[in-house]
DRENVOGU-266073 format. One record per residue (C-alpha): residue number from 0; x, y, z. Coordinates in steps of 0.1 Angstrom, whole numbers, plus 2048, in hexadecimal, padded with zeros to 3 digits. Example, Ala and Ser with C-alpha at 12.3 -4.5 7.8 and 13.67 -1.06 7.14 Angstrom:
<recs>
- 0:87B:7D3:84E;
- 1:889:7F5:847;
</recs>
This chain:
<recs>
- 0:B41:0B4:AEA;
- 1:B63:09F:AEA;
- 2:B74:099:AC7;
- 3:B8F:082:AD7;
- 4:B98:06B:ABB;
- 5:B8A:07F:A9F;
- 6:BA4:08E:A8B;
- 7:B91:0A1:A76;
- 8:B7E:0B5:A91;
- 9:BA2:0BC:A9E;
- 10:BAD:0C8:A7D;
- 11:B8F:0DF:A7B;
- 12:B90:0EB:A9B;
- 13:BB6:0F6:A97;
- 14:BA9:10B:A76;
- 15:B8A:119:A88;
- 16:BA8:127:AA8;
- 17:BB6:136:A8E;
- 18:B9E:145:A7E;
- 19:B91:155:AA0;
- 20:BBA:164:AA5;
- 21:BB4:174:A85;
- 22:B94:17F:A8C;
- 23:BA1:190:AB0;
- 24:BBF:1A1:A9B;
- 25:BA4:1AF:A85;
- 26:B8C:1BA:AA3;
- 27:BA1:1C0:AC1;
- 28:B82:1D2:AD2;
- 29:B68:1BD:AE7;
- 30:B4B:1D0:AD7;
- 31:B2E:1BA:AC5;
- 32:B36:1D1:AA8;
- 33:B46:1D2:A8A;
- 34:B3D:1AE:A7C;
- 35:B55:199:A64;
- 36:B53:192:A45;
- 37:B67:178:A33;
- 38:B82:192:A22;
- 39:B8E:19A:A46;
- 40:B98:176:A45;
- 41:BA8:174:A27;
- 42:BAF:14B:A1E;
- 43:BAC:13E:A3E;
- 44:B87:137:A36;
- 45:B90:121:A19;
- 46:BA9:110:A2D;
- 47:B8D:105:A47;
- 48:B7A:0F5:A26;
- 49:B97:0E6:A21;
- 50:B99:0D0:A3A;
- 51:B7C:0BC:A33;
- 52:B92:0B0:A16;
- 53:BA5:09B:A2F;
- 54:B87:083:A39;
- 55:B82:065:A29;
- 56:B5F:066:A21;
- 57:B58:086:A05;
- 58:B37:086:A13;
- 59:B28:0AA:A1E;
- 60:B18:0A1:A3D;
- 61:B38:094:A48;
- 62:B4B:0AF:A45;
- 63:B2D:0C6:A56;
- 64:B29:0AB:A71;
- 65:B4F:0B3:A77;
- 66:B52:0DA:A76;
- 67:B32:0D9:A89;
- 68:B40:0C7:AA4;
- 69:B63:0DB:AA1;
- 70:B4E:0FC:AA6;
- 71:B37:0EC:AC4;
- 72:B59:0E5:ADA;
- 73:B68:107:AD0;
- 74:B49:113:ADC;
- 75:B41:104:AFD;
- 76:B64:108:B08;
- 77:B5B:12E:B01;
- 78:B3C:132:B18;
- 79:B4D:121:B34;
- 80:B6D:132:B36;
- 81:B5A:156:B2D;
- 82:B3F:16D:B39;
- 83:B2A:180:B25;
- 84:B31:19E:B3A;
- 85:B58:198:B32;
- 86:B6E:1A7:B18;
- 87:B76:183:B0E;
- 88:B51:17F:B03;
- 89:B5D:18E:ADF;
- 90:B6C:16B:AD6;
- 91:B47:160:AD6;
- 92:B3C:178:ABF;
- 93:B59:173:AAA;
- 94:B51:14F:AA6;
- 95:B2E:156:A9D;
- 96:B39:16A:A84;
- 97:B50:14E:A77;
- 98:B32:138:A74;
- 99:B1B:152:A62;
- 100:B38:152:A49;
- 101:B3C:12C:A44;
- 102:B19:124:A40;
- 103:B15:143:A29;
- 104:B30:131:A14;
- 105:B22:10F:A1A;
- 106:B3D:101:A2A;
- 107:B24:0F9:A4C;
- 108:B01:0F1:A51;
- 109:AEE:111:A49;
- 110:ADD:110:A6E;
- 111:AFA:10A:A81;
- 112:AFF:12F:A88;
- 113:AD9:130:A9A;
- 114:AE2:10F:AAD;
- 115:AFD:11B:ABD;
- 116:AE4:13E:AC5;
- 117:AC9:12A:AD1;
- 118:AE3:118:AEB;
- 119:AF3:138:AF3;
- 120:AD1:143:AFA;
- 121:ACB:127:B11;
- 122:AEC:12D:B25;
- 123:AE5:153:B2D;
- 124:ACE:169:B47;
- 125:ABA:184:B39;
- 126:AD1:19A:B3A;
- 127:AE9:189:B25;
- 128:ACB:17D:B0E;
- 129:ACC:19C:B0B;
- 130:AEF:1A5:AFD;
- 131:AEC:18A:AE8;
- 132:ACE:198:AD6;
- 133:AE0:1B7:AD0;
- 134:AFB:19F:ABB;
- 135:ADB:190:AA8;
- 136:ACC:1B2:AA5;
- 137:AED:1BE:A93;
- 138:AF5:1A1:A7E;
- 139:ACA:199:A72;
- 140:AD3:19F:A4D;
- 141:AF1:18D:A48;
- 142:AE7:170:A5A;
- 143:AC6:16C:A4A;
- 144:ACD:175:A28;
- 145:AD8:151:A19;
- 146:ACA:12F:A22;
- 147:AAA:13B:A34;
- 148:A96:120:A2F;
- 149:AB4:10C:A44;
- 150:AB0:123:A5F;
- 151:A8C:12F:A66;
- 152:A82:114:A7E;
- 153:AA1:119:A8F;
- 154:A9C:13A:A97;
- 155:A73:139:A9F;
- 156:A7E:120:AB9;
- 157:A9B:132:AC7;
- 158:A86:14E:ACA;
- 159:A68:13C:AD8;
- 160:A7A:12F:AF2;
- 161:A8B:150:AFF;
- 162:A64:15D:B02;
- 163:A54:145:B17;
- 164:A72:14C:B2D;
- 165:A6A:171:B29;
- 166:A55:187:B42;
- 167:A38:197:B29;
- 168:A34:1B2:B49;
- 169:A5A:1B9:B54;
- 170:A69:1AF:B32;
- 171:A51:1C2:B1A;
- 172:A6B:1D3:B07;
- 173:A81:1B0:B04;
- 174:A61:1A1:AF9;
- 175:A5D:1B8:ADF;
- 176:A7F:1B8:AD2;
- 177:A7A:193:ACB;
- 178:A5F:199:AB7;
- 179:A6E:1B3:AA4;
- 180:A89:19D:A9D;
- 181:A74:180:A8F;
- 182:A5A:196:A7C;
- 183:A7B:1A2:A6A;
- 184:A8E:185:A62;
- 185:A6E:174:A57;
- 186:A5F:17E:A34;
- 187:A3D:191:A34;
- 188:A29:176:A29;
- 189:A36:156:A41;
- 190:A1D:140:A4B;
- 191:A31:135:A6A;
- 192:A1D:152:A7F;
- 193:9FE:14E:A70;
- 194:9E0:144:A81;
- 195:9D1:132:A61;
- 196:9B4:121:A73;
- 197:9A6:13E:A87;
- 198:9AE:131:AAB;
- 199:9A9:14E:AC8;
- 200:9C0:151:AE7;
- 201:9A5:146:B01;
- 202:9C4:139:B1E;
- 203:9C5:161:B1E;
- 204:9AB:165:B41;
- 205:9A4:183:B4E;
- 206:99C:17E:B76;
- 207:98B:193:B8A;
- 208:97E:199:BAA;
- 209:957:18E:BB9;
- 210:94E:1A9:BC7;
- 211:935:1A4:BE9;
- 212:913:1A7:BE6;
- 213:90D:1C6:BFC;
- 214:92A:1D9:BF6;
- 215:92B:1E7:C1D;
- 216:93E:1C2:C24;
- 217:955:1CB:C07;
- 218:97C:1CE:C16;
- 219:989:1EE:C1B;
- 220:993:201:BF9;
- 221:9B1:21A:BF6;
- 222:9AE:237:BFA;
- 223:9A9:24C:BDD;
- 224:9A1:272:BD4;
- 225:97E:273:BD0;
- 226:961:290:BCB;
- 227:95B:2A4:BEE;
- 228:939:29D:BF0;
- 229:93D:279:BE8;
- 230:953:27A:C05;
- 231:93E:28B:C1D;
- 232:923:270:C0E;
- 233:937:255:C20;
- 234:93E:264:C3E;
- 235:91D:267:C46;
- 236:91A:241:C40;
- 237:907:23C:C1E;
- 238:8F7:21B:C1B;
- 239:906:210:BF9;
- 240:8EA:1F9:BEA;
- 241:8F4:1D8:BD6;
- 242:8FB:1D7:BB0;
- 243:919:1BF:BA8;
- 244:906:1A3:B92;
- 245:8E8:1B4:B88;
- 246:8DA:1C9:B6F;
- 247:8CC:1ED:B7C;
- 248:8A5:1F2:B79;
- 249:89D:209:B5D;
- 250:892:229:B6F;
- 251:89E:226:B94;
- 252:8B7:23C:BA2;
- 253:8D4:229:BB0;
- 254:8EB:23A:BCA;
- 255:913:22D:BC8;
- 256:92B:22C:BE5;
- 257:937:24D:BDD;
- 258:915:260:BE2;
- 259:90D:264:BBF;
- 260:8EA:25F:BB4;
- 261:8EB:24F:B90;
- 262:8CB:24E:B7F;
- 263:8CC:22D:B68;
- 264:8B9:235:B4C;
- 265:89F:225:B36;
- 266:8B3:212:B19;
- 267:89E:219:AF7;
- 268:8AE:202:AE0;
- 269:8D7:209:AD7;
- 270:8D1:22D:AE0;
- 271:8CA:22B:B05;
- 272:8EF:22C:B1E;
- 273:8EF:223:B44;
- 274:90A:236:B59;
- 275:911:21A:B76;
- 276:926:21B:B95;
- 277:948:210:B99;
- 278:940:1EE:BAA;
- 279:921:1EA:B91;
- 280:938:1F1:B72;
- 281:954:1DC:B83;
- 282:948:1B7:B77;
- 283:937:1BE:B5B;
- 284:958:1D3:B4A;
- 285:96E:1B8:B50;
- 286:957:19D:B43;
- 287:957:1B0:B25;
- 288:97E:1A1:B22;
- 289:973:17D:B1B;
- 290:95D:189:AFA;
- 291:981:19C:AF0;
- 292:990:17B:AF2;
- 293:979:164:AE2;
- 294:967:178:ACB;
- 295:952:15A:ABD;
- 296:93B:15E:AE0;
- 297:92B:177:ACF;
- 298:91D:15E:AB9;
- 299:904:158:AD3;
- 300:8EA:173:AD6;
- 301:8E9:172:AFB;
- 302:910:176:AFE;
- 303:90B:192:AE4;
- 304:8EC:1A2:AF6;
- 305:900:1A4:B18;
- 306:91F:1B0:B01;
- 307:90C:1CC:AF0;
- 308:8FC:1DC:B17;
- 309:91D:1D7:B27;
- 310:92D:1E9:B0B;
- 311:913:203:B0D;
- 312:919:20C:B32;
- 313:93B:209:B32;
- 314:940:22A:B13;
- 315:929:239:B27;
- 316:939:235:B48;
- 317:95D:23F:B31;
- 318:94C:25C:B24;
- 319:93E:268:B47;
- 320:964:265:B56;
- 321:971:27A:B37;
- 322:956:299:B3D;
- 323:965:292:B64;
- 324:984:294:B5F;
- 325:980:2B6:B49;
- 326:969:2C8:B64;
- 327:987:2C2:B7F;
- 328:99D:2E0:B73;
- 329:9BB:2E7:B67;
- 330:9D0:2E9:B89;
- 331:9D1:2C5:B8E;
- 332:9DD:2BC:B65;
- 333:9F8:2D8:B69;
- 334:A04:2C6:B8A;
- 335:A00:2A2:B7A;
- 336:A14:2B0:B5A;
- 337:A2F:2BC:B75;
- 338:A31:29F:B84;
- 339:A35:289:B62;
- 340:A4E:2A2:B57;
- 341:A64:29B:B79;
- 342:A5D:274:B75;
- 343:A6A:273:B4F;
- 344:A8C:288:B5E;
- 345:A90:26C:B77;
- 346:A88:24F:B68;
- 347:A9A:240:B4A;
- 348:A8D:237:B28;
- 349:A8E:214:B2A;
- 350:A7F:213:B4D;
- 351:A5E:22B:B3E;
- 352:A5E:213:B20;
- 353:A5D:1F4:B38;
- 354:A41:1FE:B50;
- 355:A26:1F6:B36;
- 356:A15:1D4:B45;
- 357:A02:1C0:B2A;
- 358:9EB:1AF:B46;
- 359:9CE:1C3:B53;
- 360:9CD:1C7:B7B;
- 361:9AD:1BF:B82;
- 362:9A9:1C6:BA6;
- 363:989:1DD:BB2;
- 364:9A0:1F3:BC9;
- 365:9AF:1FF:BA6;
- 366:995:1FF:B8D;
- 367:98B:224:B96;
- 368:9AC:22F:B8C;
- 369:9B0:217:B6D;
- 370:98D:227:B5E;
- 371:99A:24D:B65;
- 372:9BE:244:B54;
- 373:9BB:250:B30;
- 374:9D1:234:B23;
- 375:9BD:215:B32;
- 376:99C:225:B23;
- 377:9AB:224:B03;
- 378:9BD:200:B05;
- 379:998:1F3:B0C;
- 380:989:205:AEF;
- 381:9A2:1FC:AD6;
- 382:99B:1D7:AE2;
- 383:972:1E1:ADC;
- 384:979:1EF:AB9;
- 385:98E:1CC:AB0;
- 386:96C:1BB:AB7;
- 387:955:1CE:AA8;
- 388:967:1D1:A8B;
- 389:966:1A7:A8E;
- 390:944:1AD:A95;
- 391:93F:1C5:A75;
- 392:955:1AA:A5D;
- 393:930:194:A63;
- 394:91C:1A8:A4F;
- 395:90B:195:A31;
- 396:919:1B2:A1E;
- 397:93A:1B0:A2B;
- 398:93E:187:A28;
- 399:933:187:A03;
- 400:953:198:9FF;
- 401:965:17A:A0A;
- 402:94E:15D:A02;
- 403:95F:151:9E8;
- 404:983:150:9FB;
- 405:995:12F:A03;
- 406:99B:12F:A2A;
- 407:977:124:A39;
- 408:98B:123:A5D;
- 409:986:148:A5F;
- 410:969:150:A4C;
- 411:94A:14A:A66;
- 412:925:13F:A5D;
- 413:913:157:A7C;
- 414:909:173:A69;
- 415:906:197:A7B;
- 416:8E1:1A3:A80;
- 417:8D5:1C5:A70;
- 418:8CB:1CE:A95;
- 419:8EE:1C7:AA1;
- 420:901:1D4:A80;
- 421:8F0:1F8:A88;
- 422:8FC:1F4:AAE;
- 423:91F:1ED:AA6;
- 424:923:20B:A8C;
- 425:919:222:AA4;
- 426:92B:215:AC0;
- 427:949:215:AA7;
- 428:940:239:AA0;
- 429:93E:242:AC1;
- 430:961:22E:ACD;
- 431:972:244:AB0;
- 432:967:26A:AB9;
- 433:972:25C:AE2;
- 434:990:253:AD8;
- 435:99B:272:AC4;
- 436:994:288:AE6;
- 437:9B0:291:AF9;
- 438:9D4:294:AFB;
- 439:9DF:28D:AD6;
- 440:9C0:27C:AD0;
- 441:9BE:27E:AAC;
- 442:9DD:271:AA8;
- 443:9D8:252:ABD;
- 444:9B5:24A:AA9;
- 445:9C5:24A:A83;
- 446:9DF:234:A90;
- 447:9C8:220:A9D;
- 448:9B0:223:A82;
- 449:9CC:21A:A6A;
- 450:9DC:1FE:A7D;
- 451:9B6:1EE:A77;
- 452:9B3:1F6:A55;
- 453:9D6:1E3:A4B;
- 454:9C5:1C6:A60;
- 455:9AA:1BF:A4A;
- 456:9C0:1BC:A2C;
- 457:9D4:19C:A42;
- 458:9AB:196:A49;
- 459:9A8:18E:A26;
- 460:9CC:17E:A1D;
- 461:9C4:168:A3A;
- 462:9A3:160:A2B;
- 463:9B3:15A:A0A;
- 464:9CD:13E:A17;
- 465:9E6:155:A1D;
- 466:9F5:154:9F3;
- 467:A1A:162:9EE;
- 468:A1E:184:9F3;
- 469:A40:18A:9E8;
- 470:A47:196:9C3;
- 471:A5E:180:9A6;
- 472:A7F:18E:9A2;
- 473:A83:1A0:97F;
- 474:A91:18C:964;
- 475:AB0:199:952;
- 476:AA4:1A1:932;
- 477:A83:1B5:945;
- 478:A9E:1C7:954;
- 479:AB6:1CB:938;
- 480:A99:1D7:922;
- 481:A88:1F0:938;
- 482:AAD:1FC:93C;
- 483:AAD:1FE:917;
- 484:A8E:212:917;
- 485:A93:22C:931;
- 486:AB5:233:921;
- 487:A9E:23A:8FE;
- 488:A8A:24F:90C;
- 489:AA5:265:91D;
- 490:ABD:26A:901;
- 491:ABE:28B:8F1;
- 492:AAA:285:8D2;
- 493:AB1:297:8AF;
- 494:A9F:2B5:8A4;
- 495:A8B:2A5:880;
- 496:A94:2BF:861;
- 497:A6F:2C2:85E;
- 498:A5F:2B9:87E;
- 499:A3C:2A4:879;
- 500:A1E:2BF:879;
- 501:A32:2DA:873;
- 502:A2B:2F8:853;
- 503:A45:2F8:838;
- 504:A57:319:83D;
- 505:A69:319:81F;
- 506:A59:332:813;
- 507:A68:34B:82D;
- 508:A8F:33E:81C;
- 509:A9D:35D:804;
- 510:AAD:342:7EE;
- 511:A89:33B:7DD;
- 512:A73:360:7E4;
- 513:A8A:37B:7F1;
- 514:A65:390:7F7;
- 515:A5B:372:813;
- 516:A5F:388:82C;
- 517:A50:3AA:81A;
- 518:A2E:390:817;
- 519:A2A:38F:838;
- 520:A2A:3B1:841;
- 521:A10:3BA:829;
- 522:9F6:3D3:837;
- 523:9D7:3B7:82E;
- 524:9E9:39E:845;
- 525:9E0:3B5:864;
- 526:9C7:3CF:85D;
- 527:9A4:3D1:862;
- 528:98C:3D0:83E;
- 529:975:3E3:837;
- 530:94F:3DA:836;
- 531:94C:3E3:813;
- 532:96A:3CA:80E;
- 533:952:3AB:815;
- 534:932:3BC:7F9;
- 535:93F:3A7:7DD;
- 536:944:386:7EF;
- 537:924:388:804;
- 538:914:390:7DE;
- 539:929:370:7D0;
- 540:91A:358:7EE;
- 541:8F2:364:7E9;
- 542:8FA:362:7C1;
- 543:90A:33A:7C6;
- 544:8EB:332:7DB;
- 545:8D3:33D:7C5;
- 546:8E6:329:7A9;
- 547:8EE:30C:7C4;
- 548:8E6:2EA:7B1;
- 549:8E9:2D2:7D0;
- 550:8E2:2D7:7F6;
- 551:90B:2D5:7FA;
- 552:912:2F3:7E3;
- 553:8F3:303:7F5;
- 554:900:2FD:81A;
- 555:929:30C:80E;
- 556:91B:32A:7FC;
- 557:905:334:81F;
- 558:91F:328:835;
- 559:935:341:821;
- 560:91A:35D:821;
- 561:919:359:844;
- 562:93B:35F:84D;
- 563:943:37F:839;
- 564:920:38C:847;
- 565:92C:384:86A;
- 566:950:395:865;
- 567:93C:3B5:853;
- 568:928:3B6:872;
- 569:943:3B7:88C;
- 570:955:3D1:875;
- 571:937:3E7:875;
- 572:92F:3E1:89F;
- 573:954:3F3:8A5;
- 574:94D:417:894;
- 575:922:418:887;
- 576:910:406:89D;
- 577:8F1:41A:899;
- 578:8F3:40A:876;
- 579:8E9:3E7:880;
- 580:8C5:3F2:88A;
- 581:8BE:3F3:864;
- 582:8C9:3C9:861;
- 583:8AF:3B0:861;
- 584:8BE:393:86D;
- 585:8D9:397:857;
- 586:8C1:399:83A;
- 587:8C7:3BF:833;
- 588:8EB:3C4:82D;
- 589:8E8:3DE:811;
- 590:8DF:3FA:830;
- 591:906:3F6:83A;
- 592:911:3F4:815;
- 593:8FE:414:80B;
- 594:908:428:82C;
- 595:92E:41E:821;
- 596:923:428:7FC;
- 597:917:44A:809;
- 598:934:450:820;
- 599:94D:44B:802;
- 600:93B:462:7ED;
- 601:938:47D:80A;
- 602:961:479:80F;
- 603:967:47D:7E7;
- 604:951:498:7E3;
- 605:961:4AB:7FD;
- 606:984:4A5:7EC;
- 607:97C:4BA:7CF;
- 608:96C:4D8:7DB;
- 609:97B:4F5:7EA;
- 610:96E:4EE:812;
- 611:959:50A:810;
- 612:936:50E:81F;
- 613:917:515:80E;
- 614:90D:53B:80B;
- 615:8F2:54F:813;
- 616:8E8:56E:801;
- 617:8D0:586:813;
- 618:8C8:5A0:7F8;
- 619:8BB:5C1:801;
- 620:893:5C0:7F6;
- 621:898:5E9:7EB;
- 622:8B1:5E0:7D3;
- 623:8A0:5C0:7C5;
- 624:87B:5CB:7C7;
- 625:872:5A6:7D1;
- 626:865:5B2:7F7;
- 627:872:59E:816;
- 628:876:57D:808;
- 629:899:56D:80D;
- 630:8AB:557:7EE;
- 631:8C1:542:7F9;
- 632:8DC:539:7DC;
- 633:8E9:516:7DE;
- 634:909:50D:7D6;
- 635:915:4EF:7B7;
- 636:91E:4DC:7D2;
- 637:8FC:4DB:7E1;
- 638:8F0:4D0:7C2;
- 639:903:4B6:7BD;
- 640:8FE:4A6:7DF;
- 641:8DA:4AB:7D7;
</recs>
């Protein structure tokens, strides 16, 4: 782009030269990294806003138009004297990084910086597409973090364009980085990759092969390891009867090329599964491909009929393969880990990483080794899960959760059969106990299994015309309050002088009762009574409620009664329990009183006599003259207790 003439894109360009001298005395290495930032600068960058003041126009598209054009020679004059490959190269980066500072400081257009990107972009190989993503890679935040809105488009086109140039089977890793980049500079909730109206990728064909009707005319296969028998089947020259194109007759034995002797069974509604051949399964599994890709098909309940038995055979076929491949042994898996473990030494990371091929081969000769590959079985069943769950998301009870949303481009009038709903949850069901067999099965299904869950949430933000999902910045005085508030509630408060709730213990001060303390260790405070202890107030309670003057008075003096009877009862239970037999529902409490009255009396009277036992005289009948009889002489004790 020539400024000849122009002496204000001179002016600027001598600024920008000198800006990029500084900027190789700060970064003398020809690394991508470390980017600059204005300070390295110092007031050079004022000095390039600066010169717009020498224009005679004070208009600000005049002095962008300028500086833009200043920046465009600089920068053409650097891709043609430099190679990406090159030391030298660094002078690009630097400039780029000039530009991100100017337009951060609005002294540019905002989007210049992803112009000159997008023609850098154009200028390079892959290869070099490459390095130059790793300088967008390392500079994403800073150069989306102001004037976004000036540089969206921008960047979806750039980044557009460098993937219809891109290989989706040698460049899958490229291809991903792309879209890593733009899912992150873009917020959550952009519409630009939104498919608002529903529309379905159906340029995405999957071809395959006719097959011949009698499969004897078919071309020569590879060869591949195969069951003995089967083997021996062919050499003997086993006429391999037609099947491509036509559905098996319930109960008829069907012999394959391989000498097996499949029995087709009898379908008895959704629970009925047909094991086919290879070249019988062959069409009808990769017809199943155009329902993953236009779902609404299934609208049409032949489409979904055919859908339904193709999906059938194919799980059963998957399944059958899976028992297989666990009846062949160990040897073989310990040789195939081997051989995996010797191919990950040899091979490089990025190559592994690389080899995964987003297109399906479809050819015949390699179906048998596609359906035994772990991997490809579950690729095809994640795909069946997305549609059923489609499928599922028809339900009337699942769209009167969404009636009453906004976006009628995704929300479909075909509603799903009870029939059909039944099929779909089973075959769900039995997708998700497949899937969680094998190596680090489990694993691979809740990934899965969550991966769809988070789906029907953007499902329903679709649905609801996609509203903003990003969050209002606080205000300062929200801020400066909860501040306020969290700071409260962390201080160290002050103990109150009387806390709330709490017993006045001045009692316990010796200032006002210097015995405080002797009260508390008096022996009532802590020994057991006695039952004799609760006779008066049990006699007080029956005497207030036989004087009781209202139903009130009457219900304290029982409740009161009550109570001391209770604690005279427990008393008692501990030492005479034998005593208790004589109560009649508490009704005869003068038994305990009068055992306690003649205990007392029994321990007093044996305080004032001498301990002594009663006596008995025998006196001699000769001396007495009163024969044999005995007389017994009691004691004044006896007496008395008598």
């Amino acid at each position: 782009m020539s400024s000849a003439g122009i002496s204000s894109v001179d002016s600027y360009v001598a600024a920008i030269r000198g800006l990029l001298d500084k900027a190789r005395d700060v970064k003398p290495d020809s690394d991508v990294e470390p980017a600059l930032v204005a300070t390295d600068f110092g007031s050079k960058i004022e000095e390039v806003g600066a010169q717009g003041q020498n224009l005679t126009t004070s208009s600000n598209q005049a002095h962008y138009a300028a500086i833009e054009t200043a920046f465009r020679n600089i920068f053409y004059e650097l891709l043609a004297s430099t190679s990406i490959d090159g030391s030298s190269f660094c002078s690009v980066w630097n400039l780029l990084d000039i530009v991100s500072i100017l337009s951060d400081n609005e002294k540019c257009e905002p989007g210049l910086v992803f112009w000159l990107v997008e023609e850098l972009l154009d200028s390079q190989t892959i290869d070099g597409c490459r390095r130059v993503f790793d300088y967008l890679d390392s500079r994403r935040e800073r150069m989306t973090a102001k004037h976004f809105k000036s540089k969206h488009l921008i960047i979806l086109r750039a980044c557009n364009e460098l993937l219809r140039r891109l290989s989706r089977a040698e460049d899958t890793v490229f291809c991903g980085r792309v879209f890593i980049f733009l899912f992150q500079s873009f917020p959550l909730g952009d519409r630009s990759s939104v498919n608002l109206r529903g529309e379905y990728h159906i340029d995405n064909v999957t071809v395959y092969e006719s097959l011949p009707a009698n499969a004897t005319q078919a071309p020569d296969h590879m060869e591949i390891d195969t069951d003995p028998k089967a083997s021996a089947a062919q050499s003997d020259g086993t006429p391999v009867p037609s099947s491509v194109g036509q559905k098996p007759t319930d109960g008829v034995d069907q012999s394959d090329q391989e000498g097996k002797t499949i029995k087709v069974a009898a379908k008895d509604g959704n629970d009925g599964k047909a094991s086919l051949s290879m070249d019988a399964l062959y069409p009808i599994f990769w017809s199943l491909q155009e329902n993953f890709s236009t779902p609404t098909r299934l609208f049409e309940p032949s489409n979904l009929q055919d859908f339904k038995q193709g999906l059938d055979v194919t799980l059963a076929k998957f399944q059958e393969m899976h028992r297989e491949l666990e009846t062949r042994g160990s040897g073989k898996i310990v040789d195939e880990n081997k051989r995996g473990a010797k191919r990950k030494r040899n091979e490089s990371a990025e190559e592994l990483s690389s080899s995964f091929n987003p297109k399906y081969l479809t050819s015949r000769d390699l179906f048998d080794l596609e359906v035994s590959d772990l991997a490809f079985r579950r690729h095809i069943l994640v795909q069946t899960l997305i549609v059923v769950d489609f499928l599922l998301s028809l339900t009337p009870k699942a769209k009167r959760k969404l009636e009453s949303l906004g976006n009628k481009s995704v929300l479909y009038g075909y509603t799903l059969e009870e029939e059909d709903a039944k099929w779909a949850n089973r075959v769900r069901t039995e997708i998700a106990t497949y899937l969680q067999q094998g190596v680090e099965g489990k694993f691979y299904f809740r990934m899965v299994d969550t991966v769809l869950s988070r789906d029907k949430n953007w499902v329903r933000w679709k649905a609801e015309n996609c509203p903003l999902i990003g969050r209002s910045p606080v205000s300062p005085q929200d801020f400066l309050q909860a501040r306020d508030g969290a700071q409260k509630a962390c201080v160290n408060k002050r103990l109150r002088a009387t806390p709330l709730g709490s017993l006045d213990l001045a009692f316990l001060s010796n200032g006002e009762t210097s015995d405080g303390l002797e009260k508390l260790k008096d022996l009532e405070r802590y020994t057991i009574p006695t039952v004799e202890s609760f006779r008066s107030g049990i006699t007080e309670d029956e005497f207030d409620i036989d004087m009781a003057k209202t139903d009130e008075d009457k219900r304290l003096a029982t409740s009161a009664r009550f109570s001391k009877m209770w604690r005279a009862l427990r008393i008692t239970s501990k030492s005479k329990l034998n005593l208790l037999d004589r109560i009649d529902d508490g009704n005869n409490l003068q038994a305990l009183f009068e055992s306690a009255d003649d205990e007392n009396r029994s321990k007093k009277d044996g305080d004032m006599g001498d301990g002594k036992q009663a006596e008995s005289i025998q006196l001699d009948p000769a001396q007495d003259g009163m024969g044999q009889n005995e007389v017994e002489i009691e004691t004044p004790q006896d007496v008395a207790i008598k």
